[in-house]
N, C-alpha and C positions, 0 to 999 in steps of 0.2 A: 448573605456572606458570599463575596466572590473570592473563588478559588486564584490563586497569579499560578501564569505558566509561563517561565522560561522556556522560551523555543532556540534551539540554533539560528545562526541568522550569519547566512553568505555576502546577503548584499545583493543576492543575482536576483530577479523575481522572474515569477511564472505568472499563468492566468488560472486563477483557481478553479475556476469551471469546470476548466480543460480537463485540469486535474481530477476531480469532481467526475468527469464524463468519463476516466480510466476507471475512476473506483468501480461505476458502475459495469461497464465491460466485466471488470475481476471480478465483481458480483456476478454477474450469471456466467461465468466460465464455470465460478466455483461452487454456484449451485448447481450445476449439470455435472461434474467434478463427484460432488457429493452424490446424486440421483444416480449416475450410473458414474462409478470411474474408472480413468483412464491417464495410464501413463502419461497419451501423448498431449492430452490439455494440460498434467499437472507439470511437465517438464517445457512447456509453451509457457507457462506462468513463470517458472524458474528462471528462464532467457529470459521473458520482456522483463522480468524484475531484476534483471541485473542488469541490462539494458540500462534502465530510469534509474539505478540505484547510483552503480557507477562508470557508467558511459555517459552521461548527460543525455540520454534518451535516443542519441542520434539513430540507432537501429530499433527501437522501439515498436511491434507490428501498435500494440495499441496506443500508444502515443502517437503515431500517424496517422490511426484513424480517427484518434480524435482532431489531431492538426486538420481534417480533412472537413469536419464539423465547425471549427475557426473558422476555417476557411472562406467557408462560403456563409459566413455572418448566423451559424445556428445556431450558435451558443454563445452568449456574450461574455466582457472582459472583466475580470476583478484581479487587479495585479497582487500576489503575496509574495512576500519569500520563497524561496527554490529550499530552503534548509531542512526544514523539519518534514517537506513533502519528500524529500530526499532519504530522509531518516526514516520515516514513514516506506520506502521503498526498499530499504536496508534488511527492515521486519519483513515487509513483503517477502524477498528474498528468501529470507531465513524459515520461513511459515511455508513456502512455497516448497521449499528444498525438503525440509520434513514431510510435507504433504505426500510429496512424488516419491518417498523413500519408503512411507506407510505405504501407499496405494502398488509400489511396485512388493513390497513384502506383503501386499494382501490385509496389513493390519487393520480390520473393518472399526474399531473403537476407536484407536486414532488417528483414522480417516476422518472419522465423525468430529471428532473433539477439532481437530485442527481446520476440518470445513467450515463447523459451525464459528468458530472463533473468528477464522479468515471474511466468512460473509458477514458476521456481525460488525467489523472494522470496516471492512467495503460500503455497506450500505451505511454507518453515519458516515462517512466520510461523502457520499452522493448523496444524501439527502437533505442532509443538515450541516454538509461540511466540518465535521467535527472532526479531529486529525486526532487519533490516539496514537501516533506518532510522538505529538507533543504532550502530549500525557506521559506517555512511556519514557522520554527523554527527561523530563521533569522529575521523574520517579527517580529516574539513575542516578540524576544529578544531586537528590536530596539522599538518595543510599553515600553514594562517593562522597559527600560532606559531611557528613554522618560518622563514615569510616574517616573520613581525614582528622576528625576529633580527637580521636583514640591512638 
């Protein structure tokens, strides 16, 4: 049985990789995050992810560094949609903003809870490229037609 996911779709495309090589970045910010935390990595995740969310990346620290990986041919091209990695960057956002709001109120549980959530999305997203992004939008989209029934 395969699952259908409707994803967003701009029309602008990205290099998946690229994208792929930020996850990983947010993956070990956000396990060192978890290990020991700290306001100023978790409000460094909050910028870059509103940065990529809704700036198009142009300030982005980790999107530059991975541009920097592009660059000199270390990671190869696989063009996708900008949409649902977009979307995906929205959630970052919003997981980030709550993280740095736990970590600054000291809340040690949901420090935990929202680390451990935040690296589990990070790493399938570099590993396996697997966008729960597009999951998560798929979800909405099947709740709002649902609700639009009624």
């Amino acid at each position: 049985m395969q699952i259908q996911v409707n994803c967003p779709v701009d029309g602008v495309v990205v290099n998946e990789l690229k994208v792929r090589l930020i996850a990983f970045f947010v993956f070990l910010i956000v396990l060192v995050d978890l290990i020991q935390p700290n306001i100023f990595l978790s409000l460094f995740l909050v910028l870059d992810f509103y940065c990529r969310a809704f700036l198009d990346g142009k300030l982005s620290v980790l999107s530059k560094m991975a541009s920097q990986f592009e660059q000199y041919k270390w990671i190869g091209t696989k063009q996708v949609d900008r949409a649902p990695k977009r979307f995906a960057a929205m959630i970052g956002f919003m997981m980030s903003l709550f993280l740095s709001i736990s970590v600054f109120l000291n809340f040690t549980i949901l420090i935990d809870l929202i680390a451990y959530t935040f690296i589990s999305f990070a790493f399938l997203e570099f590993a396996f490229g697997f966008c729960a992004g597009c999951f998560a939008y798929h979800f909405l989209q099947k709740i709002k037609s649902n609700h639009a029934k009624y």
